[in-house]
C-alpha positions as CSV (number, residue, x, y, z in Angstrom):
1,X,8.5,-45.1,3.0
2,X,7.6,-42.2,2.1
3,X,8.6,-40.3,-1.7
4,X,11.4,-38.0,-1.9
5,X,9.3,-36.1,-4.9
6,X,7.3,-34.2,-2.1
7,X,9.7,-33.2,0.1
8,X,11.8,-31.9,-2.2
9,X,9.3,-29.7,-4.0
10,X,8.2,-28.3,-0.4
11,X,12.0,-27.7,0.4
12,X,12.1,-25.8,-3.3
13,X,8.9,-23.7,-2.7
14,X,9.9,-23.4,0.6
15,X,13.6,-21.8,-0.4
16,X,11.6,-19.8,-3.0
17,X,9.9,-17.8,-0.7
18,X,12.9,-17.3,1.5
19,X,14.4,-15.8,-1.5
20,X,11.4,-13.6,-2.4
21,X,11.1,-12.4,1.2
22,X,14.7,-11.5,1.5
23,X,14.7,-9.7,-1.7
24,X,11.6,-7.8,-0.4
25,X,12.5,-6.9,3.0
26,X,16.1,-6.0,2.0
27,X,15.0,-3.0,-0.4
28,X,14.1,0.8,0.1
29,X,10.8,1.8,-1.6
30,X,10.8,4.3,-3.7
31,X,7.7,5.4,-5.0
32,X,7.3,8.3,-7.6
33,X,6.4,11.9,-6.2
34,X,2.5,12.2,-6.0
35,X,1.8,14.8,-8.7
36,X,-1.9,15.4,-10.8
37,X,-0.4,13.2,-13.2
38,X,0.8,10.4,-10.9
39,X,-2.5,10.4,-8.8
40,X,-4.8,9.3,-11.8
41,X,-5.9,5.7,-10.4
42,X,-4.7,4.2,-13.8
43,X,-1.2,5.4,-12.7
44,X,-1.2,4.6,-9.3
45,X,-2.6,1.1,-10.9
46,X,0.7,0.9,-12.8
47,X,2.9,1.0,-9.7
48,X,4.1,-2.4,-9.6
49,X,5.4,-2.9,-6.4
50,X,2.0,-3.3,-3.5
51,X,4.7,-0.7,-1.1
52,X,5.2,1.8,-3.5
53,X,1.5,1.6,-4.7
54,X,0.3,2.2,-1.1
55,X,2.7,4.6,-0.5
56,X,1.6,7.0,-3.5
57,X,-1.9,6.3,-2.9
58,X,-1.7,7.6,0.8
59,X,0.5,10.4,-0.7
60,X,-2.2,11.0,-3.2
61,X,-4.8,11.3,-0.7
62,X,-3.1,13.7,1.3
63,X,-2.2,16.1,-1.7
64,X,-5.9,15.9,-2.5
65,X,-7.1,16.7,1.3
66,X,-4.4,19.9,1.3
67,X,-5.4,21.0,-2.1
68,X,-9.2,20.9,-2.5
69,X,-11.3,21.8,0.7
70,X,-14.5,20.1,-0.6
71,X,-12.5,17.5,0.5
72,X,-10.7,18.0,4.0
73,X,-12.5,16.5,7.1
74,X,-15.4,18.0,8.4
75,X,-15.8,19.6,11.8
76,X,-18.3,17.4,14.4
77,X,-21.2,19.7,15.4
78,X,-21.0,21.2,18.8
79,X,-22.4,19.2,21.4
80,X,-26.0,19.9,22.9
81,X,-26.9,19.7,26.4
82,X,-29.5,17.3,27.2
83,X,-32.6,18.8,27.8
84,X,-34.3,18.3,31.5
């Protein structure tokens, strides 16, 4: 015969994370507008929510890409012909 302890702790941790899933998946991000002051990585460090903080950061990147253009991709070389 097995204990009821066990089950009933996996049927509590199990119902905790249902709860904690919901809760996540039923909410709207909403990170704060990527700004200088926002894009520091202690700030972005603050953002508490692992969404929100990947949300600014990608926002962050892109503000930094548009406003610097040591930045911004480079151009591949043109290609050479091989030589015969």
């Amino acid at each position: 015969m097995k204990s009821p302890v066990p089950i009933f702790i996996a049927v509590v941790a199990v119902a905790a994370l249902a709860v904690l899933g919901y809760r996540n998946l039923a909410r709207t991000p909403q990170p704060p507008v990527a700004s200088v002051d926002s894009c520091a990585p202690e700030a972005i460090r603050t953002v508490n929510a692992p969404v929100e903080r990947a949300i600014l950061s990608a926002q962050c990147n892109k503000l930094a890409t548009r406003t610097s253009p040591a930045m911004a991709p480079v151009a591949a070389p043109p290609a050479v012909a091989p030589a015969k």
